[in-house]
C-alpha positions as CSV (number, residue, x, y, z in Angstrom):
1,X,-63.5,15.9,-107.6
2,X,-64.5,18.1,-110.9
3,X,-62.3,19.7,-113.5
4,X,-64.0,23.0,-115.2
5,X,-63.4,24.3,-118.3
6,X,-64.5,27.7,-119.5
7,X,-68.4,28.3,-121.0
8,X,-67.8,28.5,-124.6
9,X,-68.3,32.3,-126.2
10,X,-69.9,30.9,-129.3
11,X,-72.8,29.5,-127.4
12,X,-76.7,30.5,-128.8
13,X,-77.7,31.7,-131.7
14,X,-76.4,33.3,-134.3
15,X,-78.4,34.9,-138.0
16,X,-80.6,32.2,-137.1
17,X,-78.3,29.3,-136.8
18,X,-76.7,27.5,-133.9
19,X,-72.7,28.2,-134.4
20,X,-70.8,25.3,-136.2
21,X,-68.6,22.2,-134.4
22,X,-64.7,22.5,-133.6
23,X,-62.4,20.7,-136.4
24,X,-62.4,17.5,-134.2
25,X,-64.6,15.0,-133.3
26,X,-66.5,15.4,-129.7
27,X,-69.2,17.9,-131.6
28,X,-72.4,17.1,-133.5
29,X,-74.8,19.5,-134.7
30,X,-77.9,19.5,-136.7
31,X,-77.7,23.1,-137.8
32,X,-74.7,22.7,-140.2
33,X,-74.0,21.1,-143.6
34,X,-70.6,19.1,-142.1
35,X,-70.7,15.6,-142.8
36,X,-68.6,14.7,-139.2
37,X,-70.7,16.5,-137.5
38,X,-73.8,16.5,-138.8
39,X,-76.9,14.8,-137.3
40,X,-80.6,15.3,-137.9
41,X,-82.5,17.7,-136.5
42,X,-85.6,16.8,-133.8
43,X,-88.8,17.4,-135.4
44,X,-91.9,18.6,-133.5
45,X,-95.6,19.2,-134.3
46,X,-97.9,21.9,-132.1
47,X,-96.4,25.2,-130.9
48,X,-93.4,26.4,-130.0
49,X,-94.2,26.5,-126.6
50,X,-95.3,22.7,-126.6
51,X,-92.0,21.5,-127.5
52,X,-90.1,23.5,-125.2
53,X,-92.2,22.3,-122.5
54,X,-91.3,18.5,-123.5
55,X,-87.6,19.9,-123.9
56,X,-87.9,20.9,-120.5
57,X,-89.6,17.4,-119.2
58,X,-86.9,15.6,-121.1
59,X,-84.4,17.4,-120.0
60,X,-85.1,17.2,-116.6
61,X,-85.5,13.4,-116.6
62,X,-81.4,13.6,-118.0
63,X,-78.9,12.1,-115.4
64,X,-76.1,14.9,-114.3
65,X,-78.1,17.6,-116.9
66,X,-79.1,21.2,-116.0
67,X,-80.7,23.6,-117.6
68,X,-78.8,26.5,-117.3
69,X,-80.1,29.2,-119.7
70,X,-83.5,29.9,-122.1
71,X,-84.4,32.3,-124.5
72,X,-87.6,32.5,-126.1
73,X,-87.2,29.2,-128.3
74,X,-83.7,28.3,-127.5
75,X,-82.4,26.0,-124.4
76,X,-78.9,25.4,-123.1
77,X,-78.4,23.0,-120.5
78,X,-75.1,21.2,-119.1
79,X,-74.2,17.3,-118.8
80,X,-71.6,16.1,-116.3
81,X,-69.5,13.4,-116.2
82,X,-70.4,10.7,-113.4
83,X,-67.2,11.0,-111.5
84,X,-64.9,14.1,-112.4
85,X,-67.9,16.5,-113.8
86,X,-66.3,17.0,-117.5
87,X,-69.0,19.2,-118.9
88,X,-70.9,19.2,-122.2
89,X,-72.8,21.8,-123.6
90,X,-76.2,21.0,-125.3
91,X,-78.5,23.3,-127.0
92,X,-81.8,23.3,-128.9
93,X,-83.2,25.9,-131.0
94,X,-87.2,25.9,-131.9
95,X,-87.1,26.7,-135.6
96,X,-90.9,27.1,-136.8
97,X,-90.4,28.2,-139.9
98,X,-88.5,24.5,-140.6
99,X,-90.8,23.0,-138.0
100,X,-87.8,21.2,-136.7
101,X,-85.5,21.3,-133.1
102,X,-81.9,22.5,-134.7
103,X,-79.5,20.6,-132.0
104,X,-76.0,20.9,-130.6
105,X,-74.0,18.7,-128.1
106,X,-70.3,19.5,-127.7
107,X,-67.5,18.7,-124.8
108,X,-65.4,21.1,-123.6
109,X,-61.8,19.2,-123.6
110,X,-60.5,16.5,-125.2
111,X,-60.6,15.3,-128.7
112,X,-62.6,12.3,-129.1
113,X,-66.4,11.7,-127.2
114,X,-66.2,8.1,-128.5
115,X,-70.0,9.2,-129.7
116,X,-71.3,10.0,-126.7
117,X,-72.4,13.3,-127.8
118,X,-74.6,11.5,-131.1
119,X,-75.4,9.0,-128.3
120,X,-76.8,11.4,-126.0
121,X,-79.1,13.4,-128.6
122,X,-80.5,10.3,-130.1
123,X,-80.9,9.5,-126.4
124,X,-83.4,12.6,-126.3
125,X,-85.1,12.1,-129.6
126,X,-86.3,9.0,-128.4
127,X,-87.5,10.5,-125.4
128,X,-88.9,13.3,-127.4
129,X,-90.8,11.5,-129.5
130,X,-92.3,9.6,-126.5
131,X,-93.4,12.8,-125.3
132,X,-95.0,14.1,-128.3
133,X,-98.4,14.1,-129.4
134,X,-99.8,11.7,-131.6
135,X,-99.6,12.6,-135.3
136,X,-95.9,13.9,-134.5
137,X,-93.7,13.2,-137.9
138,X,-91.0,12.6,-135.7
139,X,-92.5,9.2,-134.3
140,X,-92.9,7.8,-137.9
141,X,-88.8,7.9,-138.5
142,X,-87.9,5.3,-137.1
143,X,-84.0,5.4,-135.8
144,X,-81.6,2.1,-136.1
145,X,-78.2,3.1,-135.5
146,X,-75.4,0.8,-137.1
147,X,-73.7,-1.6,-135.2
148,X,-70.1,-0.5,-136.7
149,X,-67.4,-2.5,-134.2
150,X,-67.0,-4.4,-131.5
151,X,-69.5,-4.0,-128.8
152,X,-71.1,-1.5,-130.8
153,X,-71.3,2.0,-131.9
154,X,-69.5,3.7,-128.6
155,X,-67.1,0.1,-127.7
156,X,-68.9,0.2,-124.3
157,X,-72.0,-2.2,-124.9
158,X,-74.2,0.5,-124.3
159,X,-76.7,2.1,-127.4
160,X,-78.5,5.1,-127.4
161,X,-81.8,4.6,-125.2
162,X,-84.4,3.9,-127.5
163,X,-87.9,1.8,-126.4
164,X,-87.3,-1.6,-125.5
165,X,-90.2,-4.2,-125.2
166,X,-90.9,-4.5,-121.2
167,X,-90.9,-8.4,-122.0
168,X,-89.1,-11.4,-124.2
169,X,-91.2,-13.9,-124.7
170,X,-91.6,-16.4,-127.6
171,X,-94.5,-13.8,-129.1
172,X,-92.6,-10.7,-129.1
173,X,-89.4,-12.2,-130.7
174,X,-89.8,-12.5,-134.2
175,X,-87.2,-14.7,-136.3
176,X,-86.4,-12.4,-139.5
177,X,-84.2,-15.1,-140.9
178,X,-81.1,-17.1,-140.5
179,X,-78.7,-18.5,-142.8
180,X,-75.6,-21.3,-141.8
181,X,-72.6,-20.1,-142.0
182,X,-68.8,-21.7,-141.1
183,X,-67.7,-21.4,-137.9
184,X,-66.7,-18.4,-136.1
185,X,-66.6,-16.2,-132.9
186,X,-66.8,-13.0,-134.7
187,X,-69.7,-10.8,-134.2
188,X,-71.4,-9.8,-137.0
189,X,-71.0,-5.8,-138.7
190,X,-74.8,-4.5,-139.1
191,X,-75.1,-1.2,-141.7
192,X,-78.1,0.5,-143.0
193,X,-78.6,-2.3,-145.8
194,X,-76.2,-5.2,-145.3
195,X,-74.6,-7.4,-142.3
196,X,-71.4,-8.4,-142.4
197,X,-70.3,-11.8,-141.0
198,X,-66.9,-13.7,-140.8
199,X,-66.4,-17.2,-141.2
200,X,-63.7,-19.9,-141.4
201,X,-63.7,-22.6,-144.0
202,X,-62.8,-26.0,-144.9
203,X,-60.4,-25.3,-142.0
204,X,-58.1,-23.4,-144.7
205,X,-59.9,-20.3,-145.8
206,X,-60.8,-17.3,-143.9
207,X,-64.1,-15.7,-145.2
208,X,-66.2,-12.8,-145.4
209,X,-69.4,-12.6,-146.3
210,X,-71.9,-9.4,-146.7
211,X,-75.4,-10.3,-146.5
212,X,-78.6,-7.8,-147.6
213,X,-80.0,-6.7,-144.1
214,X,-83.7,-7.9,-145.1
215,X,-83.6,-10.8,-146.5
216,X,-80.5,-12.8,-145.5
217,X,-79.4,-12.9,-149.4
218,X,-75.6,-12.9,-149.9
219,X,-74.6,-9.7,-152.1
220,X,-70.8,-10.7,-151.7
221,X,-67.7,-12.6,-150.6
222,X,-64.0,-12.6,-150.4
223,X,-61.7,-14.7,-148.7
224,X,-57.6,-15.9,-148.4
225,X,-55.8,-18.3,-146.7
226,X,-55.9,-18.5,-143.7
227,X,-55.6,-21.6,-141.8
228,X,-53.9,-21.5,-138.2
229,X,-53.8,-24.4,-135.0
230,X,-54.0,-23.3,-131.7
231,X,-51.9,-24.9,-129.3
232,X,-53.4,-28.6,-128.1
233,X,-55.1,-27.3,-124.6
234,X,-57.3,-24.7,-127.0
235,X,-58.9,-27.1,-129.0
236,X,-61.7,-27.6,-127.6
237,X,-62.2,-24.0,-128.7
238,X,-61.7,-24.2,-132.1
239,X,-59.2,-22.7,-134.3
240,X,-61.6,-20.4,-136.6
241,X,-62.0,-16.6,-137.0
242,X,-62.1,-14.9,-133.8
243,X,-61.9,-11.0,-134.4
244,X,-64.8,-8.7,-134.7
245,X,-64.3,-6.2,-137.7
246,X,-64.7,-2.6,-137.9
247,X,-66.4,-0.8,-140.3
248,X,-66.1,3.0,-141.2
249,X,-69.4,3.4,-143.5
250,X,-67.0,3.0,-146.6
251,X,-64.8,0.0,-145.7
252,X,-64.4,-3.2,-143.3
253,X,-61.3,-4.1,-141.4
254,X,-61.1,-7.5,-140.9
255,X,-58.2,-9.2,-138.7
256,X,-57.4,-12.9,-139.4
257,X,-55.8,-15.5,-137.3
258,X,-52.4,-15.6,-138.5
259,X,-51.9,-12.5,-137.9
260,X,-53.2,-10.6,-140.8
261,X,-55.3,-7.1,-141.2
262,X,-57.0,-7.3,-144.1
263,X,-59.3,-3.7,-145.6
264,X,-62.2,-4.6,-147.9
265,X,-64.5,-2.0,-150.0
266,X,-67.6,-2.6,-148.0
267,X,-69.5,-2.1,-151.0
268,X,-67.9,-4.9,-153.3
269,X,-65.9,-6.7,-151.4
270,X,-62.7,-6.1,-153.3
271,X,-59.3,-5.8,-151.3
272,X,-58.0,-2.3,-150.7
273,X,-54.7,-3.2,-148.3
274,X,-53.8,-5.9,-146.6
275,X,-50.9,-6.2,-143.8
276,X,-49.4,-9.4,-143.1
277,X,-47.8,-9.1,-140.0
278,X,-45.6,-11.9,-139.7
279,X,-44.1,-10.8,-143.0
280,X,-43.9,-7.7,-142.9
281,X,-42.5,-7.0,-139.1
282,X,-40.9,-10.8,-139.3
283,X,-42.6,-11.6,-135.6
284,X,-44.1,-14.7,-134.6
285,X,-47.2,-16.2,-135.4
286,X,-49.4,-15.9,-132.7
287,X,-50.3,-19.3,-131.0
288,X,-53.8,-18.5,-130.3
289,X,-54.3,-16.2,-133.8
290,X,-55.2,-12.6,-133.8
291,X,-57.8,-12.0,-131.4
292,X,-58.3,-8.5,-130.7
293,X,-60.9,-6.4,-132.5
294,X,-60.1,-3.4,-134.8
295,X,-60.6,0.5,-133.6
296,X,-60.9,2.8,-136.0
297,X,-60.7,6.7,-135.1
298,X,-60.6,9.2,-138.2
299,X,-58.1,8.1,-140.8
300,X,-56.3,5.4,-138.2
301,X,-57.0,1.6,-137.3
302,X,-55.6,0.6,-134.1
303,X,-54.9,-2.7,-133.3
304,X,-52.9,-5.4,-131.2
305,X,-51.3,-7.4,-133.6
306,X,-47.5,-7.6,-134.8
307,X,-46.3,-8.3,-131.3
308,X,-47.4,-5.2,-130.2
309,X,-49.8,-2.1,-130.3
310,X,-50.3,-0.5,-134.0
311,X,-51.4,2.3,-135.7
312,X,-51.9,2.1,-139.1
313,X,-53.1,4.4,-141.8
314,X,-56.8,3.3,-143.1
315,X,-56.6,4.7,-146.7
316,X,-53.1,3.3,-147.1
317,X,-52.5,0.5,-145.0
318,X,-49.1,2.1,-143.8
319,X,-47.9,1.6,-140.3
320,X,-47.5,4.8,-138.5
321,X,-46.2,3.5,-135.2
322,X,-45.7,0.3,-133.1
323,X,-45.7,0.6,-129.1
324,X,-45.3,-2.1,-126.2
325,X,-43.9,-4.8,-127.8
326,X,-44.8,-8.0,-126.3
327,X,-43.0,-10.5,-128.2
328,X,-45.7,-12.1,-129.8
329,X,-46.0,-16.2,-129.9
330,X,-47.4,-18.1,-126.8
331,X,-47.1,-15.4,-123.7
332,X,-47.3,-12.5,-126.0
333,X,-50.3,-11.6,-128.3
334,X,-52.8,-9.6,-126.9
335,X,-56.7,-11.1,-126.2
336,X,-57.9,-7.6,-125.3
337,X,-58.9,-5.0,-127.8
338,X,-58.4,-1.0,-127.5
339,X,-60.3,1.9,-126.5
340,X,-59.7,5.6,-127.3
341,X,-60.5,8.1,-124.2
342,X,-59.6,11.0,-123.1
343,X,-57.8,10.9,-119.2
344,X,-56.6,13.8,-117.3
345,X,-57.3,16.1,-120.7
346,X,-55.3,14.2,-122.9
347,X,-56.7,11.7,-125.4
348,X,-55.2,7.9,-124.9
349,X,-55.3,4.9,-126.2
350,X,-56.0,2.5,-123.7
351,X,-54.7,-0.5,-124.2
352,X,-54.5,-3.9,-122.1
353,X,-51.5,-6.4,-123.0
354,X,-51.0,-9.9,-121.6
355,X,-49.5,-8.2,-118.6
356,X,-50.1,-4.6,-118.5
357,X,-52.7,-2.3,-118.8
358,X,-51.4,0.9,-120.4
359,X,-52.4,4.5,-122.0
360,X,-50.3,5.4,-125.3
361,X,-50.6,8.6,-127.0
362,X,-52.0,8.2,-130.2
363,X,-50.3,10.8,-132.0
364,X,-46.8,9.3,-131.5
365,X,-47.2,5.8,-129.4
366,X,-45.6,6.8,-126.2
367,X,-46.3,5.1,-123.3
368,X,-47.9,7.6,-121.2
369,X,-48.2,5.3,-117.8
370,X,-49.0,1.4,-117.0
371,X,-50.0,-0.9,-114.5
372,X,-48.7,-4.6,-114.4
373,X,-52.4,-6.6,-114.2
374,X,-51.3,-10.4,-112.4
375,X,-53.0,-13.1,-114.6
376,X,-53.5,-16.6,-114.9
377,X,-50.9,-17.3,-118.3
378,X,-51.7,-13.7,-119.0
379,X,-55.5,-14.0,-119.5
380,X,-55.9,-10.2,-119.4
381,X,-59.2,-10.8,-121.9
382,X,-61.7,-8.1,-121.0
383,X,-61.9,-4.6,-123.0
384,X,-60.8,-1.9,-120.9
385,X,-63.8,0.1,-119.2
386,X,-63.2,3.6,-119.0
387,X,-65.1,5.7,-116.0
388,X,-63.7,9.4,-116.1
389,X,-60.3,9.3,-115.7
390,X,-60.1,5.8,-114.0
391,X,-59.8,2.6,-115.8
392,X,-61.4,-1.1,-114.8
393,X,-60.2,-4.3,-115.4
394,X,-60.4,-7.9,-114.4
395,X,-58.5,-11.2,-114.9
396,X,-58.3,-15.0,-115.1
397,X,-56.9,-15.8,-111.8
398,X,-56.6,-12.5,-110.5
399,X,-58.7,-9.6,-109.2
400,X,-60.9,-7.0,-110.1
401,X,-59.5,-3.7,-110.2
402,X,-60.3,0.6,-110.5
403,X,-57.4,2.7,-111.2
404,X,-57.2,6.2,-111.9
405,X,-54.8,7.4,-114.2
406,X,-52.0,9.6,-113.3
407,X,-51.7,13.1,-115.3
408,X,-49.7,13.4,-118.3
409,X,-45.8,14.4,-117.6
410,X,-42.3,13.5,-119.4
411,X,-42.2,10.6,-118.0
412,X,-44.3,7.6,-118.2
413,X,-46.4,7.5,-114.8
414,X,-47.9,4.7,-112.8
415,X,-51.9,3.9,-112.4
416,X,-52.8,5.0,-108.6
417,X,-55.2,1.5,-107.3
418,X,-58.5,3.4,-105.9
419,X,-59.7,0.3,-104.9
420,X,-59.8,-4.1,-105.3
421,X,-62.3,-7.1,-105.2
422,X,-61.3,-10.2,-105.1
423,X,-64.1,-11.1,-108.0
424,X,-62.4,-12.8,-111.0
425,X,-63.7,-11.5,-114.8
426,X,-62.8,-13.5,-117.2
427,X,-64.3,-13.4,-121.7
428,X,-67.4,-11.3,-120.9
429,X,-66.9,-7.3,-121.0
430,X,-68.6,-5.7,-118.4
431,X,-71.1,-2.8,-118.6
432,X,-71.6,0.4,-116.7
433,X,-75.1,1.6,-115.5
434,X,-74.6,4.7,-113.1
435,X,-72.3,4.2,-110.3
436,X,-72.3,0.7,-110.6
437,X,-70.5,-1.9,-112.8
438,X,-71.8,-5.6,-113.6
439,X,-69.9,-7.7,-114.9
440,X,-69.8,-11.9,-115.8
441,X,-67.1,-13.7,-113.7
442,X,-64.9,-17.1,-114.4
443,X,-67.0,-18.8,-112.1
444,X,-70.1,-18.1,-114.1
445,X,-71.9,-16.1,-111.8
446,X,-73.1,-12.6,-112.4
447,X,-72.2,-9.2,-109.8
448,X,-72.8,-6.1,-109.1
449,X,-69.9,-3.7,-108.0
450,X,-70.2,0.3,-106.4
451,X,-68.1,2.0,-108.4
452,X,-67.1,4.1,-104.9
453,X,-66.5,1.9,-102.9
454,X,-65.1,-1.5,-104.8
455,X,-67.6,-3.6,-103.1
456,X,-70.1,-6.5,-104.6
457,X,-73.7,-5.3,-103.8
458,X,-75.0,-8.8,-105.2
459,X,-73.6,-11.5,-106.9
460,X,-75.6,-14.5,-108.6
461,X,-75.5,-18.2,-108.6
462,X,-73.9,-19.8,-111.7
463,X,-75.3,-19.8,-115.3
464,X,-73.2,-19.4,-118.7
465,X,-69.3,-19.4,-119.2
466,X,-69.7,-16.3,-120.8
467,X,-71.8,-13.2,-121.6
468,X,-72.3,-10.5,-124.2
469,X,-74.1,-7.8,-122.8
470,X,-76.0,-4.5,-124.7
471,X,-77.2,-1.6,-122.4
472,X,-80.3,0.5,-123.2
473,X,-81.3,2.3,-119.8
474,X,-81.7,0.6,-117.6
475,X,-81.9,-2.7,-118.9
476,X,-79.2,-5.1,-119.9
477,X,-79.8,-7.8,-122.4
478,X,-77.4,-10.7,-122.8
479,X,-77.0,-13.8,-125.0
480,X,-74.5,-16.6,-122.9
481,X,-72.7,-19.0,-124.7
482,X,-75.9,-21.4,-124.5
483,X,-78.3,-20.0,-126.7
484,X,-80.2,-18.2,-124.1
485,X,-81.0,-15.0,-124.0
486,X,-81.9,-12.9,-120.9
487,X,-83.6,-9.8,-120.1
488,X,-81.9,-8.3,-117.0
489,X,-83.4,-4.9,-114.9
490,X,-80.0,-3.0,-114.0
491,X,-80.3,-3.2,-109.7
492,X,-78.0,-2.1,-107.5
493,X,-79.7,-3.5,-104.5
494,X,-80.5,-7.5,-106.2
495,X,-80.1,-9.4,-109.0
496,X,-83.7,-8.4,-111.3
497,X,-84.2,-11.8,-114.1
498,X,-86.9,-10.3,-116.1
499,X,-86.9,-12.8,-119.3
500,X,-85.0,-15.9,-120.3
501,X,-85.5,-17.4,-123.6
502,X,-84.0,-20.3,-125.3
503,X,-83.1,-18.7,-128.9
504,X,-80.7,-21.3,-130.4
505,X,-79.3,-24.8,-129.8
506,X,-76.2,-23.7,-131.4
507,X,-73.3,-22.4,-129.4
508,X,-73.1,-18.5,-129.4
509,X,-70.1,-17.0,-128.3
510,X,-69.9,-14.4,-130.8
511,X,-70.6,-10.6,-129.2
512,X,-74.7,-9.9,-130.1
513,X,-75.6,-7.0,-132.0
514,X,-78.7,-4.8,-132.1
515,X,-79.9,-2.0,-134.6
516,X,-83.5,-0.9,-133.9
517,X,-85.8,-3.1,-133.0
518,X,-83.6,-6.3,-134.5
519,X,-81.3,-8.5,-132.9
520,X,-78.3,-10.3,-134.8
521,X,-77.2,-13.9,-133.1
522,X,-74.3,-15.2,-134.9
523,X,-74.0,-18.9,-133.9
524,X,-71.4,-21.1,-133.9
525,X,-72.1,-21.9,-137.5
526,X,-74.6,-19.5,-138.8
527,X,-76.5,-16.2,-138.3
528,X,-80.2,-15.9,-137.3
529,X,-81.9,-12.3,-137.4
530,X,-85.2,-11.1,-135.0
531,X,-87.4,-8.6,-134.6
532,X,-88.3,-7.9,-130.9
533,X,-91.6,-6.1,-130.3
534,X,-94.0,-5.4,-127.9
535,X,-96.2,-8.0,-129.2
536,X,-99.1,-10.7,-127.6
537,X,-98.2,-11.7,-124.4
């Protein structure tokens, strides 16, 4: 199936300058002075003529990307969508006088990319630089892209291809430093200069802490109250921090577990809202705290708290709307966290409740369709994986599951099932490499599953309750709940181990983060920092 939207008129170039992104955000472009659009430009050394032959080599090495039109120094090639061929227009312009590659990747419908335009030309800068001769000044600028939100800068686990060391040994992992911390399952907020890390302490106070990137040194903290018991059967769990904040460049957004969202100048540390739930909507507090991670999209935070789904404004702290309400407490109280994607041309909120996975429109909260999801005391955990206009999930005594998403009407629709496995997810998000999905199970064993066809192409023997998992190409890197960290070859056809290494002796459930060539483990009760490099083997 494919869905075709017209070629853009404004396509090539124009007094010199490639024309300027729509007023919404599924654009970048290097050739304009917009700061939500803007990216840098690719620099080159040599001739025109070299770089638009490693255009051309790059290009060609794209998955679902043809070059569909030159002229003289400019390129415009298409990418497509793995499933229903959305299409994306790209475009480079040679500028010699500037001696740089002015740049543009836009999509044709929808609102929102979720970054996958940014994604995709850092994706080719890396592999530009690769090609380039040495003495480029493209290969001295090095590129570490922030690690803003949960599971990263697109919410999918995956970052923009960059060079990973073919190994992970004890030689080519460098500890930076590491600093203890109280205990938490939050993963930790990387910037340019600082990393921010949540904590609980003295079982009484919720804390966060920003820390300078290089050295480990704390610049700030600010905490409240915030003490909350989970039921007797989630002890052995603990009852600290369990959200993963979201940060905007300008501020944090920090859930806390009874139920509170609280907004911090990232810069100081000072409080700029704060939404007590409980209070404010007079729900319940949630038994096992607020656990899903904040989303923000332009001047809105989503989030699953209040007994329901919530948008709120970011400058204000207002809420906008509230949608499915659960009723909060024991069986309520989401454990998933949203995604924003477009489906069928219309850009939803994704959400997945104890019961129900669901889209909303973010505009107004209506519930555009939903899908009951059968779970073990409504252990719906995982994120929701978006794949075109179809939607993955798995749960805690239930299945494993693809359903594509019924077009937009009046009335709310109902998921179509394309196809089940009987496989079990359970804590660990899976990740999507091509046609295929891989993804941690209750039983602690590790699978592969065709994205056509619904079927397990491998699955492992057991190691680690749980799994978070970063994609670069290829390659998937995970840290289990263990302290071990493995290096993984994506394989359709068998289960590839490249690496294992034994990184702390402190429990580490918190989501891993990477930003360049550096890797951010929050334990259990603190926070070590590495540098991973090619280094002696």
């Amino acid at each position: 199936m494919s869905f075709f939207a017209k070629r853009p008129d404004n396509l090539g170039v124009h007094d010199g300058h490639l024309a300027a992104c729509p007023d919404k955000p599924n654009c970048v472009c290097s050739d304009v002075d917009d700061p939500a659009h803007e990216i840098e430009p690719i620099r080159y050394s040599g001739s025109v003529d070299e770089a638009m032959g490693r255009l051309r080599k790059v290009l060609g090495e794209q998955p679902r990307t043809t070059i569909v039109s030159e002229d003289g120094n400019y390129i415009h090639a298409e990418c497509r969508s793995l499933i229903f061929r959305f299409v994306d227009d790209v475009e480079f312009y040679v500028d010699p006088e500037a001696g740089v590659i002015q740049v543009r990747s836009a999509s044709r419908s929808g609102h929102s990319d979720f970054g996958v335009n940014r994604s995709r030309v850092e994706t080719i800068r890396a592999e530009f630089d690769q090609e380039s001769p040495a003495g480029n000044p493209a290969a001295d600028v090095p590129t570490a892209p922030n690690w803003p939100q949960w599971r990263g800068p697109t919410r999918d686990g995956k970052i923009a291809e960059t060079t990973w060391p073919e190994r992970l040994t004890e030689q080519n992992l460098e500890k930076l430093w590491s600093k203890p911390l109280g205990p938490s399952y939050s993963g930790p907020i990387v910037s340019e200069d600082r990393v921010f890390v949540t904590e609980t302490k003295d079982e009484a106070y919720e804390v966060v802490r920003a820390l300078d990137r290089a050295t480990g040194e704390e610049v700030w903290s600010t905490e409240w109250n915030g003490s909350l018991e989970v039921p007797f059967f989630a002890k052995a769990n603990g009852d600290w921090i369990r959200s993963t904040p979201a940060y905007d460049g300008e501020r944090l957004y920090v859930a806390g577990m009874r139920d509170v969202l609280v907004c911090l100048d990232a810069a100081t540390g000072d409080e700029v809202w704060k939404i007590d739930f409980v209070e404010q909507l007079k729900t319940p507090v949630p038994d096992f705290g607020f656990v899903c991670s904040p989303l923000v999209e332009g001047e809105y935070v989503y989030v699953q708290a209040g007994a329901a789904v919530v948008k709120i404004d970011k400058r204000t702290g207002e809420i906008i709307w509230r949608s499915l309400d659960d009723g909060g407490g024991m069986f309520g109280s989401a454990f998933s966290s949203p995604v924003l994607a477009e489906l069928n041309g219309q850009q939803q909120l994704v959400v997945q409740t104890r019961t129900t996975l669901a889209g909303i429109d973010p505009e107004n909260g209506d519930v555009l369709w939903s899908q009951e999801v059968p779970a073990f005391r409504g252990m719906n955990i995982l994120t929701p994986t978006i794949i075109d206009d179809a939607v993955f999930t798995s749960s805690y005594g239930g299945k494993t599951f693809l359903f594509d998403t019924p077009e937009v009407s009046s009335e709310t629709g109902e998921a179509d099932q394309v196809w089940v496995n009987k496989s079990q997810g359970y804590m660990s998000s899976p990740v999507v490499i091509g046609n295929h999905i891989y993804l941690h199970l209750k039983n602690q064993r590790f699978t592969c599953i065709d994205l056509s066809t619904g079927e397990s192409t491998w699955t492992t023997t057991p190691f680690g309750k749980y799994w978070s998992m970063v994609v670069n190409g290829d390659r998937i890197l995970a840290l289990d709940e263990k302290g071990d960290l493995l290096l993984i070859k994506a394989n359709p056809e068998e289960f590839e181990l490249i690496d294992k290494l034994h990184i702390s002796d402190e429990s580490t459930w918190a989501h891993l983060a990477i930003s360049g060539d550096e890797i951010f483990v929050r334990e259990l009760r603190g926070i070590s920092v590495y540098r991973w490099s090619e280094g002696a083997e």
